[in-house]
N, CA, C and O atoms as a GROMACS GRO file, in nm:
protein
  480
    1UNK      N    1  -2.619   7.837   2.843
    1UNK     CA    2  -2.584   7.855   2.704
    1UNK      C    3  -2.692   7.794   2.616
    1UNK      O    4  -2.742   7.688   2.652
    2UNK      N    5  -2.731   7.852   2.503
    2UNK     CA    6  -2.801   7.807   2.394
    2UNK      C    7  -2.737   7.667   2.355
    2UNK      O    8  -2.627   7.654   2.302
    3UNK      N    9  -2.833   7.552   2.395
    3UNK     CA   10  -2.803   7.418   2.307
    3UNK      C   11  -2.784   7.441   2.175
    3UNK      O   12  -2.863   7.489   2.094
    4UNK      N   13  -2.645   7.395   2.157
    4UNK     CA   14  -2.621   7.374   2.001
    4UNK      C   15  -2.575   7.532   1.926
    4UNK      O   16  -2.619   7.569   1.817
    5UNK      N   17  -2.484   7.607   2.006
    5UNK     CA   18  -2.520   7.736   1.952
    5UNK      C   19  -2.329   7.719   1.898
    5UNK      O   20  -2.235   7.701   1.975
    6UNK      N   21  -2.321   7.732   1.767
    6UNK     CA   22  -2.181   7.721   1.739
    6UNK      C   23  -2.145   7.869   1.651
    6UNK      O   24  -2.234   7.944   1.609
    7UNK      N   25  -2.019   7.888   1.637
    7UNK     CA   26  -1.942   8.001   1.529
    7UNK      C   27  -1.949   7.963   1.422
    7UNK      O   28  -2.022   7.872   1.382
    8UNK      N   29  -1.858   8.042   1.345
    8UNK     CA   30  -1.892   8.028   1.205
    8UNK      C   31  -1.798   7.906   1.205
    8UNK      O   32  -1.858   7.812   1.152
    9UNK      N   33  -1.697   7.879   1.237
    9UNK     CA   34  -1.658   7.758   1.235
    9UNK      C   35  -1.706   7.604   1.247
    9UNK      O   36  -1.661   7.500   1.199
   10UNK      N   37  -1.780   7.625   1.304
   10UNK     CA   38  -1.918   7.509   1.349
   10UNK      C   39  -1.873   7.442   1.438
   10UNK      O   40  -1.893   7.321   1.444
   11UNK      N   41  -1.786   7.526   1.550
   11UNK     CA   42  -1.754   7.501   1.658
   11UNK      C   43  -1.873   7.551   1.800
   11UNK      O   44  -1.904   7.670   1.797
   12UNK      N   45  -1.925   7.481   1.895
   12UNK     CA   46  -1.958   7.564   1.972
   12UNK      C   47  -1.897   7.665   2.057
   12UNK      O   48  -1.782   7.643   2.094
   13UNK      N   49  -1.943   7.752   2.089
   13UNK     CA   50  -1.896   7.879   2.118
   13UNK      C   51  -1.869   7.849   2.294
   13UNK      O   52  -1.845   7.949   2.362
   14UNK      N   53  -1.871   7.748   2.344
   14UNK     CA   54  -1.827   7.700   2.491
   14UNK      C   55  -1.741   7.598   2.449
   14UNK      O   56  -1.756   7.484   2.491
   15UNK      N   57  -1.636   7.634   2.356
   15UNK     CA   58  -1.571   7.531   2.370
   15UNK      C   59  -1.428   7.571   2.336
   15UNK      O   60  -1.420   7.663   2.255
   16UNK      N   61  -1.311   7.518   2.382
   16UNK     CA   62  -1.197   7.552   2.407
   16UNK      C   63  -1.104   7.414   2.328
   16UNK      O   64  -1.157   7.312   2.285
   17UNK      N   65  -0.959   7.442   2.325
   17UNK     CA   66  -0.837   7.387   2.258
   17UNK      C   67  -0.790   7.313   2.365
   17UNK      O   68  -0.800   7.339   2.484
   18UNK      N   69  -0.718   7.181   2.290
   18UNK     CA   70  -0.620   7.142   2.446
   18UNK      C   71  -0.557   7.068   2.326
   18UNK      O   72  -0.613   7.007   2.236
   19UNK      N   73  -0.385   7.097   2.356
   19UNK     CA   74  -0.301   7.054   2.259
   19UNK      C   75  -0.256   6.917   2.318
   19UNK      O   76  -0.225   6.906   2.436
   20UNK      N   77  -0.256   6.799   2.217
   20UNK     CA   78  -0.213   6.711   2.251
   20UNK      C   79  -0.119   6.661   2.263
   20UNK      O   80  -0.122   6.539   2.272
   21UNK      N   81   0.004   6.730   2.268
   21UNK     CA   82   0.151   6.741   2.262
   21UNK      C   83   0.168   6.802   2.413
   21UNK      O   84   0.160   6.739   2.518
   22UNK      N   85   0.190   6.932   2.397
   22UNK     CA   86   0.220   6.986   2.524
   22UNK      C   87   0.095   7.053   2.612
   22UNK      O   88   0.112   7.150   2.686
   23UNK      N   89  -0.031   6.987   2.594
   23UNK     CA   90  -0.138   7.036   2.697
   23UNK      C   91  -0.215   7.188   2.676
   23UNK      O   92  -0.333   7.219   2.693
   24UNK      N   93  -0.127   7.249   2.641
   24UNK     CA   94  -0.183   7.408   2.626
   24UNK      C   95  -0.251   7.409   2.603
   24UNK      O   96  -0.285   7.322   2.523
   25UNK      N   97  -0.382   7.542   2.663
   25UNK     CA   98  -0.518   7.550   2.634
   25UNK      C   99  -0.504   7.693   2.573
   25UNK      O  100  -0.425   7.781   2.608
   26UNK      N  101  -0.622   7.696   2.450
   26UNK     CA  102  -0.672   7.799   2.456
   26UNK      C  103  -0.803   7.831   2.377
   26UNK      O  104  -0.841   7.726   2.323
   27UNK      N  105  -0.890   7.938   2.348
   27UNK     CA  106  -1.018   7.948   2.312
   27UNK      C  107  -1.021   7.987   2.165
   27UNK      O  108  -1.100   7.918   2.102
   28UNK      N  109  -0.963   8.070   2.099
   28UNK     CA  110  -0.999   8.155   1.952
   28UNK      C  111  -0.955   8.004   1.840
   28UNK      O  112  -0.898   7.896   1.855
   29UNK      N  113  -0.999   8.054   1.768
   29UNK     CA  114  -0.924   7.894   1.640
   29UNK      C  115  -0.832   7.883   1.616
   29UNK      O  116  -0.785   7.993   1.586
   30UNK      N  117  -0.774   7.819   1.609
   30UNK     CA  118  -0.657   7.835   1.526
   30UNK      C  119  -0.608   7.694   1.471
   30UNK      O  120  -0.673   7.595   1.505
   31UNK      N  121  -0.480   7.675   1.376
   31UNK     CA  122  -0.495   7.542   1.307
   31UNK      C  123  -0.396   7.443   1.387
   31UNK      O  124  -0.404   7.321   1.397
   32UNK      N  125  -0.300   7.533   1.442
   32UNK     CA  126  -0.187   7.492   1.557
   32UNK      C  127  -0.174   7.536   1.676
   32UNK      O  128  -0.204   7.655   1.684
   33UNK      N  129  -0.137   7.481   1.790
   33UNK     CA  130  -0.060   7.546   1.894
   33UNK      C  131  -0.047   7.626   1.902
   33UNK      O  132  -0.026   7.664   1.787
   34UNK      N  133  -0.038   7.755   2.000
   34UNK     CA  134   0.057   7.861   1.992
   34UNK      C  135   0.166   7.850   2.050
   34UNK      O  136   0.250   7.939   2.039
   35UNK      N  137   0.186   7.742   2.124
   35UNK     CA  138   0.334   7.734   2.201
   35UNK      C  139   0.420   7.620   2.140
   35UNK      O  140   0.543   7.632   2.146
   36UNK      N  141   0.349   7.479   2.066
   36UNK     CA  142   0.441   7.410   2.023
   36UNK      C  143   0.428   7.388   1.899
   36UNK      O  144   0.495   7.291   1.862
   37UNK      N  145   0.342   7.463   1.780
   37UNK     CA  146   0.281   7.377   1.661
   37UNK      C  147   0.248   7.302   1.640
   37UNK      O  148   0.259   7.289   1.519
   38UNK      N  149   0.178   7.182   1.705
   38UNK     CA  150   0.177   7.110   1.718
   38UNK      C  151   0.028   7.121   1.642
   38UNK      O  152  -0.041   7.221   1.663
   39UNK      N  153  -0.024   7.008   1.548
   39UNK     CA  154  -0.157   7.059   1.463
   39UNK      C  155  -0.250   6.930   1.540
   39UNK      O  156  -0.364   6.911   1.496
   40UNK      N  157  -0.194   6.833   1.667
   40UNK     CA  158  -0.275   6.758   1.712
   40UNK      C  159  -0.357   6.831   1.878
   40UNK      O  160  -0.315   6.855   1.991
   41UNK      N  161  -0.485   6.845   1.811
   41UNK     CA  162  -0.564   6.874   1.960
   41UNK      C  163  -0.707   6.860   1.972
   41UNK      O  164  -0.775   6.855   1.869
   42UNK      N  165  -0.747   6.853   2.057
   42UNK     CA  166  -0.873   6.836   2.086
   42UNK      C  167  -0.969   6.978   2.180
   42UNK      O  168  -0.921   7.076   2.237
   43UNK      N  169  -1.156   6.923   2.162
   43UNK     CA  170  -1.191   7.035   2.248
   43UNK      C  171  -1.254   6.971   2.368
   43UNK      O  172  -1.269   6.853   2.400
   44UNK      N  173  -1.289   7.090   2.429
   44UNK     CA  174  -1.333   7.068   2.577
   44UNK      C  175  -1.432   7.187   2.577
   44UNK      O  176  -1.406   7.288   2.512
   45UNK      N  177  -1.550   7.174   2.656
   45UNK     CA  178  -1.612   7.265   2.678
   45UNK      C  179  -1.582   7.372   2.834
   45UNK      O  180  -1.510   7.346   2.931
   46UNK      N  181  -1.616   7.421   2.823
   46UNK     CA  182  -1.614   7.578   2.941
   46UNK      C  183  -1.722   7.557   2.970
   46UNK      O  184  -1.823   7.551   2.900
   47UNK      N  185  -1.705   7.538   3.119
   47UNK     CA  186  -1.827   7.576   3.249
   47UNK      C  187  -1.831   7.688   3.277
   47UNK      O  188  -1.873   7.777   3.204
   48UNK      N  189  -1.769   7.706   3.433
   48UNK     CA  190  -1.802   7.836   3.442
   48UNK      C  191  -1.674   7.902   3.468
   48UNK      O  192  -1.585   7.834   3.519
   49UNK      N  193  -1.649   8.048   3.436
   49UNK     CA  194  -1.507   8.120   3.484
   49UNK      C  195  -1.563   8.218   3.507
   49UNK      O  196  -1.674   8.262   3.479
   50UNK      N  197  -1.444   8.267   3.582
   50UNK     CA  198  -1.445   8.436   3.641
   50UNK      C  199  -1.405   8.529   3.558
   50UNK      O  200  -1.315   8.514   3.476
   51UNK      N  201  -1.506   8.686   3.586
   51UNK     CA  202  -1.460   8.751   3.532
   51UNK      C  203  -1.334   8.831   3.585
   51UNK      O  204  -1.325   8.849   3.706
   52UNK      N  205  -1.226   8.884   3.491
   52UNK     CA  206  -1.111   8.965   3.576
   52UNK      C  207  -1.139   9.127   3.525
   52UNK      O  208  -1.125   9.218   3.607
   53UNK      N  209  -1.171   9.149   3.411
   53UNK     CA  210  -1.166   9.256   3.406
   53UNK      C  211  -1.331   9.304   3.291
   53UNK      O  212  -1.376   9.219   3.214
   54UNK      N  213  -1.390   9.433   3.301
   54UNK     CA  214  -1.458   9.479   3.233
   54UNK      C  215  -1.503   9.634   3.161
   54UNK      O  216  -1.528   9.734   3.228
   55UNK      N  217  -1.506   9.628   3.033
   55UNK     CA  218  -1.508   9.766   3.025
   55UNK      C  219  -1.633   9.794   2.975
   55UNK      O  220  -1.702   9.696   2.946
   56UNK      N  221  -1.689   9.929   2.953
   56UNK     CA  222  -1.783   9.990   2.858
   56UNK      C  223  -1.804  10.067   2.767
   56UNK      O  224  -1.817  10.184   2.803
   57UNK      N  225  -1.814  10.044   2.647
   57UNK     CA  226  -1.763  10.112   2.550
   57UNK      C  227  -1.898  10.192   2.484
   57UNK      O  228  -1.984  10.110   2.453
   58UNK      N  229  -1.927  10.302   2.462
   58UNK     CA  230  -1.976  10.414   2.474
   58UNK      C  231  -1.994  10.454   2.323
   58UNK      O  232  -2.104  10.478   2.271
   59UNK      N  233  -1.838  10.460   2.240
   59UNK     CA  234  -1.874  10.521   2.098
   59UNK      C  235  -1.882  10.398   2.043
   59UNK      O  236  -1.782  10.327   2.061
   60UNK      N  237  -1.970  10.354   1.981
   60UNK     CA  238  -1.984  10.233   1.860
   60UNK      C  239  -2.021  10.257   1.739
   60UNK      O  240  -2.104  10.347   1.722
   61UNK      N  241  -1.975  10.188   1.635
   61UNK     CA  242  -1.943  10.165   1.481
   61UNK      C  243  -2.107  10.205   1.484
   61UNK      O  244  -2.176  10.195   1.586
   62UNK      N  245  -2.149  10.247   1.370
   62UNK     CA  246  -2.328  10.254   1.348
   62UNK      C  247  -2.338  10.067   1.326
   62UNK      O  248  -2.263   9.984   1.274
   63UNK      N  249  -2.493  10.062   1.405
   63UNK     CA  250  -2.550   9.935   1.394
   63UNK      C  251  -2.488   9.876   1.531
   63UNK      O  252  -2.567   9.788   1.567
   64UNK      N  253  -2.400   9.884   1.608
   64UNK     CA  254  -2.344   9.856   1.736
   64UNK      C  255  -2.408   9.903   1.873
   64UNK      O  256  -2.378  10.014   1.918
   65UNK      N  257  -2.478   9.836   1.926
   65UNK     CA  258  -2.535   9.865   2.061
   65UNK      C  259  -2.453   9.963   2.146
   65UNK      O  260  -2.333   9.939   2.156
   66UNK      N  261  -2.502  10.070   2.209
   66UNK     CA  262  -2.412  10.165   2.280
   66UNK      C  263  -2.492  10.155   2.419
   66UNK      O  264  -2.611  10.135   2.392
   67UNK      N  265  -2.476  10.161   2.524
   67UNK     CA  266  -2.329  10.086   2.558
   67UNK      C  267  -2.310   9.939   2.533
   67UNK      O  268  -2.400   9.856   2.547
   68UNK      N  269  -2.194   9.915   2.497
   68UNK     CA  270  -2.127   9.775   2.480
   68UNK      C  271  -2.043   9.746   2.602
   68UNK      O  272  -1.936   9.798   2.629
   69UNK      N  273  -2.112   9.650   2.675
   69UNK     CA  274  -2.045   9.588   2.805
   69UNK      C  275  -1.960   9.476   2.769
   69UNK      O  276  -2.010   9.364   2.765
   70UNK      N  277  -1.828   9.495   2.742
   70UNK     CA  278  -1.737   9.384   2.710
   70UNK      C  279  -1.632   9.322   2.837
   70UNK      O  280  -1.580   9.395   2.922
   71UNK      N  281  -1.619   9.215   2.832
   71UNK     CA  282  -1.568   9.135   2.968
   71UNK      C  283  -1.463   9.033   2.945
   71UNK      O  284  -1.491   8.930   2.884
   72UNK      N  285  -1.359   9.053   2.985
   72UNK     CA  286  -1.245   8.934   3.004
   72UNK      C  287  -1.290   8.804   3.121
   72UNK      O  288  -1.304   8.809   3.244
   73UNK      N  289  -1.304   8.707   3.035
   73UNK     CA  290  -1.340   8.661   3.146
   73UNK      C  291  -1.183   8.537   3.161
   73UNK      O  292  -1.089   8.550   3.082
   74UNK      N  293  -1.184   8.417   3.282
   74UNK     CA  294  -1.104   8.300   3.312
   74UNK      C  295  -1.163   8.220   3.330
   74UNK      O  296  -1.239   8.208   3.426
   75UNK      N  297  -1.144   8.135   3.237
   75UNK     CA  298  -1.179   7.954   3.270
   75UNK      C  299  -1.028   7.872   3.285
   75UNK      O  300  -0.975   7.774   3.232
   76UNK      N  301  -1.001   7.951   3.366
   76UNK     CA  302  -0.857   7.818   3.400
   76UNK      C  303  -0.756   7.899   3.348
   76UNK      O  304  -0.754   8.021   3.366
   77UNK      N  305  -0.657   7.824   3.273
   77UNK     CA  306  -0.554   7.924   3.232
   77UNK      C  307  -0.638   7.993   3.076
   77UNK      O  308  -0.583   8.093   3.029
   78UNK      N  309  -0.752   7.945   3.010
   78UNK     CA  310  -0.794   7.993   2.890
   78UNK      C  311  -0.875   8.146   2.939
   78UNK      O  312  -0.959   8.162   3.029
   79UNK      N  313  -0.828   8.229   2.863
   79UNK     CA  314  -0.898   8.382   2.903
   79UNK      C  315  -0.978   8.377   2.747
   79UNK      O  316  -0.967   8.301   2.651
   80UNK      N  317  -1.081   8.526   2.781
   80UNK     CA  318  -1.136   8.535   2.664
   80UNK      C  319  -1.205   8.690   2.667
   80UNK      O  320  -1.204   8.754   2.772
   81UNK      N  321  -1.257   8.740   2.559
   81UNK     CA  322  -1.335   8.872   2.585
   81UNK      C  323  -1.430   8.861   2.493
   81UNK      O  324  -1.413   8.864   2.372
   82UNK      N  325  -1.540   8.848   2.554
   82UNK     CA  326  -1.684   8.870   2.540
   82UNK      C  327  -1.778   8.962   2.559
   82UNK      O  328  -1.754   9.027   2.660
   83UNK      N  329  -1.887   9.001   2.498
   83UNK     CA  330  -1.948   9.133   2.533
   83UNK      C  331  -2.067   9.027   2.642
   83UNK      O  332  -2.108   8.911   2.634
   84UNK      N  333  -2.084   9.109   2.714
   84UNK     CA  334  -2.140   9.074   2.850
   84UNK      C  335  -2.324   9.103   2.831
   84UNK      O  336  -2.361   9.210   2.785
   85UNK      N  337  -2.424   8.999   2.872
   85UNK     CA  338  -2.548   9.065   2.856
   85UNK      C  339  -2.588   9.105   2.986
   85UNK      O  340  -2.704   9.140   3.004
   86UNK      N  341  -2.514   9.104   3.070
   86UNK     CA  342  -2.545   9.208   3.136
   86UNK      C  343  -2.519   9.309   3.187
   86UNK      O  344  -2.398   9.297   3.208
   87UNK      N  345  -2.570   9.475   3.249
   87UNK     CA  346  -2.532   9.601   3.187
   87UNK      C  347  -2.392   9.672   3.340
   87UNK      O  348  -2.312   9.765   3.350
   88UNK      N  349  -2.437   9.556   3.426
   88UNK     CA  350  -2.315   9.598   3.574
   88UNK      C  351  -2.242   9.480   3.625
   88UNK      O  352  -2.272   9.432   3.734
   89UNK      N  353  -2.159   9.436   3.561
   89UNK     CA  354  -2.079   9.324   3.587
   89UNK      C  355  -2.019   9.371   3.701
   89UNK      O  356  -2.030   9.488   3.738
   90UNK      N  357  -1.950   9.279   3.762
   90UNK     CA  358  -1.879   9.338   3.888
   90UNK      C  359  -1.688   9.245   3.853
   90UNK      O  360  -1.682   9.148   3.777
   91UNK      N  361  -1.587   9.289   3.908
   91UNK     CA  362  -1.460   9.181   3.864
   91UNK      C  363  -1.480   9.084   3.988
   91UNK      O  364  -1.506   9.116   4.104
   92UNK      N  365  -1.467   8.988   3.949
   92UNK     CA  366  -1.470   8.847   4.075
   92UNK      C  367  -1.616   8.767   4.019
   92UNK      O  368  -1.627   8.645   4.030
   93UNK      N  369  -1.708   8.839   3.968
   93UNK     CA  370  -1.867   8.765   3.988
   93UNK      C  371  -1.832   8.600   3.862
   93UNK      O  372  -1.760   8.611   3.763
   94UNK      N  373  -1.875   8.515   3.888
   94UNK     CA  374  -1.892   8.392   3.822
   94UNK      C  375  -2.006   8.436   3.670
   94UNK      O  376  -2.116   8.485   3.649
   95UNK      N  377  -1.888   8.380   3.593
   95UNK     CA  378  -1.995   8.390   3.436
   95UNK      C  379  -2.005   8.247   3.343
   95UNK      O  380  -1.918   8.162   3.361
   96UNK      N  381  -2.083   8.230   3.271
   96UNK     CA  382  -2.102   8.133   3.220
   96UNK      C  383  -2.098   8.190   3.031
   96UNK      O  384  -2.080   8.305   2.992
   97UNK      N  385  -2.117   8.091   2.961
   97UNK     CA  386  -2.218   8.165   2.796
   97UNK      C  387  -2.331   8.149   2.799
   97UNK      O  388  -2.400   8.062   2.852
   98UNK      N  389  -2.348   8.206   2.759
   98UNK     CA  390  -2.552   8.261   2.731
   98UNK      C  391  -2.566   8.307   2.576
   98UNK      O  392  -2.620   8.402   2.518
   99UNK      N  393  -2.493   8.196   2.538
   99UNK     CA  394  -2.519   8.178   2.355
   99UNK      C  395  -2.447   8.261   2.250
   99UNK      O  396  -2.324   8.248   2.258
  100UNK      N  397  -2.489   8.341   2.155
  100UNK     CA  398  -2.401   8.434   2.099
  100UNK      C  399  -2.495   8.527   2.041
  100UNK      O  400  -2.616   8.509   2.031
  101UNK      N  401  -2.425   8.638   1.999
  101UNK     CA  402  -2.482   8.782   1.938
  101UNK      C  403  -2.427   8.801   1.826
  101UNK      O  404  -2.318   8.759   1.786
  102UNK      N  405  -2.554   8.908   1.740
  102UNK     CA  406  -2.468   8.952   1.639
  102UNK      C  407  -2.507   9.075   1.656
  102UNK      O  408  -2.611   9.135   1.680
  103UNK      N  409  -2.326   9.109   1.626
  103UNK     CA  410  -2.275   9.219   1.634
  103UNK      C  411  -2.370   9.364   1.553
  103UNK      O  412  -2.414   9.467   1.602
  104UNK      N  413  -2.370   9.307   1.407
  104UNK     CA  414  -2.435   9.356   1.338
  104UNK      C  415  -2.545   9.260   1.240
  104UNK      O  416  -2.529   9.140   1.218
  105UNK      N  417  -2.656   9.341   1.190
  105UNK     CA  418  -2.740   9.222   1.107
  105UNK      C  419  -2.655   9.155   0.997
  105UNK      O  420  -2.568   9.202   0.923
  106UNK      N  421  -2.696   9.055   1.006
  106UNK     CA  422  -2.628   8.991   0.882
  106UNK      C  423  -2.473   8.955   0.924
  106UNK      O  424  -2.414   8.911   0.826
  107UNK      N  425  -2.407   8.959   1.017
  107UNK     CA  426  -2.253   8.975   1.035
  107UNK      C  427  -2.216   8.830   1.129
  107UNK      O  428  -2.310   8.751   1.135
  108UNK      N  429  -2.134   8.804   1.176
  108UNK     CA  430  -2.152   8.719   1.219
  108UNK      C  431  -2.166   8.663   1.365
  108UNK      O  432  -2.183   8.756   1.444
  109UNK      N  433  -2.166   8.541   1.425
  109UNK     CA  434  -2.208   8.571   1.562
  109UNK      C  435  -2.107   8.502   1.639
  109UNK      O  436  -2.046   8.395   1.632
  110UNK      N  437  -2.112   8.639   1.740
  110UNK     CA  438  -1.995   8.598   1.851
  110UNK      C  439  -2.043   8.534   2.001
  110UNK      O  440  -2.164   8.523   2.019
  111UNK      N  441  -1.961   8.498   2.093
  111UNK     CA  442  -1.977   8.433   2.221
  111UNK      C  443  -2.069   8.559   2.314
  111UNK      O  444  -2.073   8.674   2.270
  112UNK      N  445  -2.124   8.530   2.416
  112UNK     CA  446  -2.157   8.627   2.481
  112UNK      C  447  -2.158   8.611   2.639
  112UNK      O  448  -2.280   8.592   2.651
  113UNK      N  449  -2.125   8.607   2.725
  113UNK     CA  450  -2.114   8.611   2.874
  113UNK      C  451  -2.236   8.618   2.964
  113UNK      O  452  -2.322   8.690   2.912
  114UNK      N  453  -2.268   8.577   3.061
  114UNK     CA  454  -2.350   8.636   3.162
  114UNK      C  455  -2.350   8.586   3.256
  114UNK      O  456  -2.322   8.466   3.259
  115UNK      N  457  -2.381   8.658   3.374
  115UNK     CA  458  -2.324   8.619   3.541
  115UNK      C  459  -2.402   8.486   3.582
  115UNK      O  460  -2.517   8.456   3.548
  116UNK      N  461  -2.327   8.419   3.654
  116UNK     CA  462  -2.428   8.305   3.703
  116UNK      C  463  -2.487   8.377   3.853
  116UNK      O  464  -2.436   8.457   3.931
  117UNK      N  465  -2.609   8.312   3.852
  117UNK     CA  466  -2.692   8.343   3.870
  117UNK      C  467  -2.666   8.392   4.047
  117UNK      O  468  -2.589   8.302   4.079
  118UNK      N  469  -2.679   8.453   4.139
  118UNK     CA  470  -2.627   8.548   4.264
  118UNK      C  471  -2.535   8.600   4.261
  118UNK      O  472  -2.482   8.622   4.370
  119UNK      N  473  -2.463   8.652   4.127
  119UNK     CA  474  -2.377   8.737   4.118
  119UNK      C  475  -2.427   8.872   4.038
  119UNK      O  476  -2.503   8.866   3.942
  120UNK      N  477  -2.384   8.970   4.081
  120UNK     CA  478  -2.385   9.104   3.977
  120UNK      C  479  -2.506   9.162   4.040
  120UNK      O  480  -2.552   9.268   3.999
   0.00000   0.00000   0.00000
């Protein structure tokens, strides 16, 4: 992953939720819990997870890379979907982040996936 590479949030983009109430993990922002409301939590970063599922998406918005290799990946119980930089993922191969993309110029920048390294 790109040292220091964060969202618009000025969160880094390897980094995940853990509620300090009831434990629950998860990755997108949010201001609470999704299982207890709870507004106390902390982050943790993401090593490495598996991918489970991947698709390729073919028609894209103008300014959108065609094909778009997008990937569910698992770090534990936290899932996520990322567009993948690379173009033949396989389901099972080990992925890491490899920084973030933008989608479009000027727009903003998202997480991005890629296999560790003897996979794919």
């Amino acid at each position: 992953m790109t040292r220091g590479t964060r969202d618009a949030d000025g969160l880094r983009v390897d980094e995940a939720f853990r509620c300090g109430d009831c434990e629950n993990e998860w990755y997108y922002t949010r201001n609470r819990c999704p299982d207890c409301q709870s507004a106390t939590f902390s982050t943790y970063r993401l090593r490495e997870g598996e991918l489970v599922a991947y698709t390729t998406v073919n028609v894209t918005p103008p300014d959108v890379r065609s094909a778009n290799v997008l990937g569910l990946a698992a770090f534990g119980d936290v899932r996520l979907i990322a567009q993948m930089s690379d173009d033949d993922p396989e389901v099972g191969d080990s992925v890491r982040f490899a920084g973030q993309y933008e989608l479009r110029e000027g727009g903003e920048k998202r997480a991005r996936l890629t296999g560790v390294d003897g996979d794919g």
